[in-house]
N, C-alpha and C positions, 0 to 999 in steps of 0.2 A: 504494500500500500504506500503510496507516496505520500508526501507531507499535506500538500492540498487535500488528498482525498480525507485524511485522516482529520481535518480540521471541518470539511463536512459533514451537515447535519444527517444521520441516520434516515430519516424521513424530510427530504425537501418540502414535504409539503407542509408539515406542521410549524414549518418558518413562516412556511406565506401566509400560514391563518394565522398567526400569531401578529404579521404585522399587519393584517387587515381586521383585526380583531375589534368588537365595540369598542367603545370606549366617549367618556364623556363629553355631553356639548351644553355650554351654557346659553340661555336661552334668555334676550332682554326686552321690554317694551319699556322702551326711553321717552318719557315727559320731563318738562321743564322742572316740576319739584320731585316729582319721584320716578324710580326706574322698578319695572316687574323684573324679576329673577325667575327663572326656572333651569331647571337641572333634568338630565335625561338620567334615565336607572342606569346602574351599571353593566348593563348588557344592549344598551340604547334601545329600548323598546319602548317607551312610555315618558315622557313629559311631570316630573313634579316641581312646584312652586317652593319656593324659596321668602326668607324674608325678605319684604319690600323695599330699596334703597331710598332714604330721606338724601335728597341731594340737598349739600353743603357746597362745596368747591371741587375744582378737578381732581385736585391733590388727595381730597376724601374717598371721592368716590374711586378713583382708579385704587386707590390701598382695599376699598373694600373689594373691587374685584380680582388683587391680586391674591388677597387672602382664599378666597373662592377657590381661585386656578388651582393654586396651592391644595386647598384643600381636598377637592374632589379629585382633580389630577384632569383637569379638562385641558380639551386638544383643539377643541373649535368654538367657536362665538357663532350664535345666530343673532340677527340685530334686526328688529321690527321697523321695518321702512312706511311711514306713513306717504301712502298715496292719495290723492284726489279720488274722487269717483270716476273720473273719465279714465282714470288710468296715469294721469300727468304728475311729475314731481313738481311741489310749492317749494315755499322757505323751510316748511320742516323738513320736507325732505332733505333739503341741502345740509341743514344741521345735523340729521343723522348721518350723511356720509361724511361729515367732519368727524362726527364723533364716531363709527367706525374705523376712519383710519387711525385718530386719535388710540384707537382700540390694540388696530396689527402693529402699529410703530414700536407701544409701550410692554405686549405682550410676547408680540414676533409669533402670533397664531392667526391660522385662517379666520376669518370676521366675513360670514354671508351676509346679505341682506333679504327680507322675507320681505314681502308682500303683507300689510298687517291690516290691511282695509276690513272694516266692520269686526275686528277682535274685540274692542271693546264693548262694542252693542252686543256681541255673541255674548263677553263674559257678564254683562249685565244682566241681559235675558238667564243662561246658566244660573247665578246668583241668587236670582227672583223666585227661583223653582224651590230654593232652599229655606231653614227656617231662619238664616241669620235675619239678623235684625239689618235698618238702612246703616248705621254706624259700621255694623261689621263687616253689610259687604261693600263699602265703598272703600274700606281696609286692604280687602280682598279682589279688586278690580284688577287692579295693576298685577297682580300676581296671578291672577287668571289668564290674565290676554299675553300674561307671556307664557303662560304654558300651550294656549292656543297656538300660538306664535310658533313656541318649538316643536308642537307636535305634528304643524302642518307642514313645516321644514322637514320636519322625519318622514311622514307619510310620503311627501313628494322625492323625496332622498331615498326612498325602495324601492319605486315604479320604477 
């Protein structure tokens, strides 16, 4: 056996699953005072919410997401693109793709952008169905539409 062979994995293929293997993706819907979080399971199959980010300053909030990164061991960023109804980017849009590259520069990870039209009126409607009170679920908004957010990212990331 020669040196190279010998440094070869027994099963080629268990390398390749292994580097295509789940793995986590944070999920964000970005407003002016707060940002929704959500986290994929750890086998990427499902979307759960996360605590809500109180935006402070940039300085704040990127520490809270790097703790996040850190902590889940996340590999990609999905980031809730607010579109018009026609389909056309405004000014928020333009602010999200600042604050996504803001995102790849500081993290040096893929940053998508999603389509997030009508997430919030889904997660409102979703909310309404439950017994929270109005207090708990305007708590619970932001964190809903970004599970929305990641889970419609995931659904269309399988097809």
């Amino acid at each position: 056996m020669t040196d190279a062979e010998s440094r070869r994995p027994y099963n080629p293929r268990v390398s390749e699953e292994k580097e295509n293997s789940p793995h986590r993706v944070l999920g964000l819907d970005v407003g002016a005072r707060r940002i929704g979080v959500a986290i994929t399971d750890p086998l990427g199959i499902t979307a759960q919410g996360l605590e809500t980010l109180h935006r402070k300053n940039k300085k704040h909030d990127l520490s809270y997401f790097y703790r996040l990164i850190r902590e889940y061991d996340v590999k990609e960023i999905v980031v809730g693109l607010p579109l018009r109804m026609s389909g056309a980017e405004g000014i928020q849009a333009e602010k999200i793709h600042a604050f996504a590259e803001d995102l790849r520069k500081h993290f040096k990870l893929p940053v998508h952008l999603w389509d997030e039209r009508l997430t919030s009126a889904e997660a409102n409607r979703l909310l309404r169905e439950t017994d929270l009170s109005i207090e708990k679920r305007g708590k619970a908004v932001d964190r809903m539409a970004a599970i929305l957010i990641l889970q419609g990212w995931m659904e269309n990331r399988a097809r």
